[in-house]
C-alpha positions in Angstrom: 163.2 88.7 47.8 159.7 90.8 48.6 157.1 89.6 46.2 157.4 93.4 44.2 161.3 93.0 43.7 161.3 91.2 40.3 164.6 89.0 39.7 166.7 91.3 38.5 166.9 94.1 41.3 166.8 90.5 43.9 170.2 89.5 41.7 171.9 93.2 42.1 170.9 93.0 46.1 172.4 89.7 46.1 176.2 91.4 44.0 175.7 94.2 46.7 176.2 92.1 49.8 178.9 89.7 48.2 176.9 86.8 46.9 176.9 86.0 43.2 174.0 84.6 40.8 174.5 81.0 40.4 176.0 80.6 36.7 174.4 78.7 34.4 175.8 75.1 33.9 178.9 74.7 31.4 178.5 72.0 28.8 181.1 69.6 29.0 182.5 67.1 27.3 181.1 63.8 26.4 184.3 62.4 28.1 183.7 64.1 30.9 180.1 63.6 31.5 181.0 60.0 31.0 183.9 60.4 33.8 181.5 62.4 36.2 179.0 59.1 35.7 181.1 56.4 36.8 182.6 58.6 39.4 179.3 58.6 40.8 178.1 55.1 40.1 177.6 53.1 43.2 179.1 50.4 44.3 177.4 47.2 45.3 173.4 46.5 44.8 171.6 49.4 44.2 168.6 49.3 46.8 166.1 51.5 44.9 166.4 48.8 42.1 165.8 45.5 43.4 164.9 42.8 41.5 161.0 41.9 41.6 160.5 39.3 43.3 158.2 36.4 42.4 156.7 33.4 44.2 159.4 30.3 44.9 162.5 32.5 44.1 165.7 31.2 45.5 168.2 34.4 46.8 171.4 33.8 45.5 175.1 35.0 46.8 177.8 36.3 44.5 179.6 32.7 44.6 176.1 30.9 43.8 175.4 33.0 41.1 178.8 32.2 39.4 178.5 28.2 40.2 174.5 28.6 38.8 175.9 30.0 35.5 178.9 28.0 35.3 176.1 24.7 35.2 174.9 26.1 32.3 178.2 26.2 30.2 177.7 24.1 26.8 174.0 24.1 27.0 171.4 26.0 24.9 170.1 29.4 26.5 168.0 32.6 26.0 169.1 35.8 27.2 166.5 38.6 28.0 167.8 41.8 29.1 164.6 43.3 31.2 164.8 47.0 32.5 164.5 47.0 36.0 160.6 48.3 35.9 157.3 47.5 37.4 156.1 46.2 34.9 159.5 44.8 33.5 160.2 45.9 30.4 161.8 43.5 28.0 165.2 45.1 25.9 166.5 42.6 24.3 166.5 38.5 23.3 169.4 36.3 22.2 170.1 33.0 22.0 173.0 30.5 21.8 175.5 28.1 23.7 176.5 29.7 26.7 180.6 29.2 26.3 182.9 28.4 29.1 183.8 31.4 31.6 186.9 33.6 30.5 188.7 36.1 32.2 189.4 37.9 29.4 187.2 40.8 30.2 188.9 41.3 33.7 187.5 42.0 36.4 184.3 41.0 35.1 183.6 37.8 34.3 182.2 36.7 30.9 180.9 34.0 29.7 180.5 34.0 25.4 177.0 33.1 24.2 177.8 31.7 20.6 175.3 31.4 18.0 173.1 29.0 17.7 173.5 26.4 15.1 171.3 26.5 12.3 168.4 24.1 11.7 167.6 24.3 15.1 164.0 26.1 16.4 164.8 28.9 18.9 162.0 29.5 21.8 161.8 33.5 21.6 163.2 35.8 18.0 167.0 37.7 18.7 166.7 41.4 19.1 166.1 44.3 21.2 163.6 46.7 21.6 163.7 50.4 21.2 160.6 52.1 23.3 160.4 56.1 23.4 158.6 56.4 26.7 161.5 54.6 28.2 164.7 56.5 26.1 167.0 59.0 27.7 168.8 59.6 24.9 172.0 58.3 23.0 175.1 58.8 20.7 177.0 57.5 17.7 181.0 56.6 18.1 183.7 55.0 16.5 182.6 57.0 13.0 178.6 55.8 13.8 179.8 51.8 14.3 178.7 52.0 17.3 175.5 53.4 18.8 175.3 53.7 23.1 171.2 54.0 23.6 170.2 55.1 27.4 167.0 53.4 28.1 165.5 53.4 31.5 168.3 52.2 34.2 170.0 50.0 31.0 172.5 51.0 28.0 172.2 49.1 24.9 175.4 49.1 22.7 175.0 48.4 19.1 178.3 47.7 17.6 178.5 46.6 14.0 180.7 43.6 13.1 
């Protein structure tokens, strides 16, 4: 394409020799596009996310990681979901007694965190944060019970009970 031909004579040069204009993207489905995203999803640790790393850390495997949690069953905890930022970016607080590990969520494992029991001071407030420089997007299912937010490299799913 000479710097004089505009687009549309460079498009019809293109049809003359065989080659066709790129076509503009189809919308798909929501099914689809979800599909397509765990068909790409990586397996294993994702490099260009690692985890910051801070003075006296301790590298964990797989198996230490499951006997770490595991020592924490019955005991009071916090969970912080943090978005994988520098700075971190904190998402969301709870709190509770982590339960014993279940398989029922096969293949991942889960461990309940059940609410706390009342009376009792809790070290940081229960909730998650919303921040527009960070949000990607999301959508309502289930009739709007359930809201799937895309924020940075996390999904936040707000179902109500």
């Amino acid at each position: 394409m000479s710097k004089r031909q505009s687009l549309r004579e460079f498009e019809a040069e293109l049809r003359a020799r065989g080659h066709r204009a790129s076509e503009p993207p189809v919308r798909q489905s929501l099914r689809e596009f979800e599909a397509e995203l765990r068909r790409r999803r990586p397996q294993g640790p994702d490099p260009s996310r690692p985890i910051p790393r801070h003075s006296g850390d301790v590298e964990l495997t797989w198996d230490q990681t499951r006997a770490a949690i595991g020592a924490l069953e019955g005991t009071a905890i916090v969970v912080r979901i943090v978005e994988s930022a520098s700075p971190e970016v904190l998402l969301a607080v709870t709190d509770g007694t982590l339960g014993p590990l279940t398989h029922a969520k096969h293949p991942a494992l889960f461990w309940p965190v059940e609410a706390p029991k009342h009376g009792r001071e809790r070290c940081e407030e229960r909730g998650f944060y919303l921040r527009r420089d960070h949000f990607d997007g999301a959508v309502a299912r289930a009739g709007g019970s359930v809201l799937v937010v895309g924020q940075g490299p996390v999904v936040i799913n707000i179902r109500r009970l």
